[in-house]
C-alpha positions, -999 to +999 in steps of 0.1 A: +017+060+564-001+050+594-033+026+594-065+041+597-078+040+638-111+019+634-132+028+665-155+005+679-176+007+706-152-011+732-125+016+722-151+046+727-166+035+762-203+043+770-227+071+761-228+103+773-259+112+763-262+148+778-231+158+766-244+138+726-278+160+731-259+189+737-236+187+712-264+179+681-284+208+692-251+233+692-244+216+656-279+228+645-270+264+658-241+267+628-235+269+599-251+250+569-246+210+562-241+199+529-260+160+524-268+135+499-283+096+509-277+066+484-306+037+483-291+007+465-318-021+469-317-062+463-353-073+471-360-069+504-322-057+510-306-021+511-272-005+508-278+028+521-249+053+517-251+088+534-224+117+530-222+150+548-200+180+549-201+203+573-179+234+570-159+232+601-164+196+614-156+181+587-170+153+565-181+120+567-196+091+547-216+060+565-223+036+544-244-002+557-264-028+544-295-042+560-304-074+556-335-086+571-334-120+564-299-124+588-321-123+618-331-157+610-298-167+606-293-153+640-267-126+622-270-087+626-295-069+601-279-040+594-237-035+594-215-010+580-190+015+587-177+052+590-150+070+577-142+107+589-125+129+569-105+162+580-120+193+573-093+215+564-067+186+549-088+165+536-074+135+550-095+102+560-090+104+602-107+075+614-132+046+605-157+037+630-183+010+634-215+023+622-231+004+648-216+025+670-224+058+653-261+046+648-264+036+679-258+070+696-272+090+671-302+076+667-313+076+701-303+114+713-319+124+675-351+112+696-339+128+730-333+160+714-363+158+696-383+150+730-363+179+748-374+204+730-413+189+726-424+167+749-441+186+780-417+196+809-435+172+834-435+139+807-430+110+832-442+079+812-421+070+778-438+041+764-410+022+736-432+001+707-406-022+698-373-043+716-344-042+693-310-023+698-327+012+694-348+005+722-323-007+745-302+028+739-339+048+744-340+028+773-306+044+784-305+079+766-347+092+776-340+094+815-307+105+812-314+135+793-352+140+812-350+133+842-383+137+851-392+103+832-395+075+860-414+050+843-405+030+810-430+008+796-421-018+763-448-030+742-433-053+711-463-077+692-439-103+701-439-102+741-418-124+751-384-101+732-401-074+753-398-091+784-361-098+774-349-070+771-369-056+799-352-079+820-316-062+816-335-032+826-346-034+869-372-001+860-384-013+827-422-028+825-440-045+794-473-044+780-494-069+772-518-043+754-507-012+733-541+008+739-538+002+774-503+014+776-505+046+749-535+057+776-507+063+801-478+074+779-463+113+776-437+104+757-441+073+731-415+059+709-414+040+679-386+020+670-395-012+645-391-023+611-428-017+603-438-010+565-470-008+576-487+017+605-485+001+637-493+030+663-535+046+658-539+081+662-571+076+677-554+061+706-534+089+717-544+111+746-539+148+746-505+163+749-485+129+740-453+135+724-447+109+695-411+101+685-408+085+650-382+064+642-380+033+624-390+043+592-363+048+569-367+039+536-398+057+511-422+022+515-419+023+555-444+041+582-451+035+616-480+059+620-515+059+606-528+090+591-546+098+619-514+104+640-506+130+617-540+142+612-542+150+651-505+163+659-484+191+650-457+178+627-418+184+633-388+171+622-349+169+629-339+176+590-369+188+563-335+171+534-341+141+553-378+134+558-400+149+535-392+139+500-372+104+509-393+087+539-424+070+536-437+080+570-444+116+556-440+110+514-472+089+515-492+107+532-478+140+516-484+124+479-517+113+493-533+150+503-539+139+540-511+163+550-493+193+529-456+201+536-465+236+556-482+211+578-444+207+588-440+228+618-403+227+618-370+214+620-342+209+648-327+248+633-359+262+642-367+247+673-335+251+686-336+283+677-367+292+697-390+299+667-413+267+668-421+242+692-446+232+712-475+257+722-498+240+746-496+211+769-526+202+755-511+193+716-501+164+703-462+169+688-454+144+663-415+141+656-401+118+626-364+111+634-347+110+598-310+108+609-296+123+582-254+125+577-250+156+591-262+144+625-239+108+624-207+134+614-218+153+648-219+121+665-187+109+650-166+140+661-180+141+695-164+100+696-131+113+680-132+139+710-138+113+731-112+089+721-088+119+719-082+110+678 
């Protein structure tokens, strides 16, 4: 029998994000996804397990660990892996570095999420945080809108901003959040917060916020005011709701009710919600369920001609 491929990200080449945006919104325009996420937890560690089947693509389970402490230790936080499974035989066809899948699924989950509610003429996508999700929001935002021509980074530790602003010539960074969300269309949050770190009352009208660090049901990024102020999507209700803090607390709380939900990537891909004024503040919480790393993954196995 032959070995598994194992695909990493030297074997799949760079992102193309267009063709990734694309191809998650044409997903969402199928048929239904079968999911189910697994929280094992140590502490402050996680083993988080998620499966998907999708009838016709296939299915797939990633499974990683996150390990804060490892950044210390100058180590990666979170690692893991993928394995793809054929959806008419059954058969495993490929393992791939999670960090790969994550990577480009995480960031056109956002993109596609900013396509379809950010206004046409965003030009300023400020990015709260420096890690690897920022870098590939760096890359994926202006290649899917083109109309974005400035990037700002804001991270409470500057100096990690400036670093990885530095690999970027068009890339700025804040010294002051409030200062930068009063120029910002588009802002995106990508940190390990447990705690709120971006104030509703300091968004301007028509700002497009993308959600995205929170992951586990203890994590936001957002204050209720966010929420309170913005029409609420998201790219999976299975996803967001009932298993991330982000919307959970403030849902268990009474500051929002689930109806606030405006939507999910079927309807606004579909056509049947969205944004309705430029005016509006569209709040998006990016859940990356399963379904959307099996997308991913196949679009990588069409890439690397598995």
């Amino acid at each position: 029998m032959a070995s598994l491929p194992y695909i990493t990200a030297a074997e799949a080449g760079p992102c193309d994000w267009p063709r990734l945006v694309d191809a998650l919104a044409e997903g969402h325009r199928g048929g239904a996804f079968e999911i189910s996420d697994q929280f094992l937890h140590r502490r402050d560690d996680v083993m988080l397990s998620r499966a998907a089947w999708i009838d016709g693509q296939g299915v797939g389970v990633k499974s990683v660990t996150v390990f804060p402490g490892n950044v210390a230790q100058d180590r990666p936080s979170v690692q893991g892996a993928m394995i793809v499974f054929d959806d008419v035989t059954g058969a495993p066809r490929a393992l791939i570095d999670s960090a790969l899948i994550t990577k480009w699924k995480t960031a056109a989950d956002s993109v596609l999420g900013g396509r379809l509610l950010a206004r046409p003429d965003a030009r300023n996508l400020l990015i709260i945080g420096a890690g690897s999700v920022a870098a590939s929001l760096i890359e994926a935002y202006p290649a899917v809108l083109p109309n974005i021509d400035k990037i700002t980074l804001w991270n409470r530790t500057t100096a990690k901003a400036q670093s990885l602003a530095d690999q970027y010539p068009h890339v700025e960074v804040a010294q002051d959040l409030q200062t930068a969300l009063a120029d910002a269309d588009i802002v995106s949050t990508a940190t390990m917060s447990n705690t709120p770190i971006l104030a509703g009352a300091m968004l301007r009208a028509g700002t497009h916020v993308d959600l995205i660090g929170a992951f586990t049901a203890t994590m936001r990024e957002a204050d209720d005011e966010v929420l309170r102020r913005g029409r609420i999507f998201v790219d999976s209700y299975e996803t967001t709701l009932d298993h991330i803090g982000e919307l959970m607390i403030p849902l268990a709380a009474g500051t929002i009710v689930r109806s606030d939900v405006q939507g999910d990537f079927r309807a606004m891909v579909a056509g049947t919600a969205g944004r309705q004024n430029a005016d509006e503040i569209t709040v998006f919480k990016n859940g990356g369920g399963a379904h959307l790393d099996l997308m991913t993954a196949n679009l990588i196995l069409t890439l690397c001609v598995i």
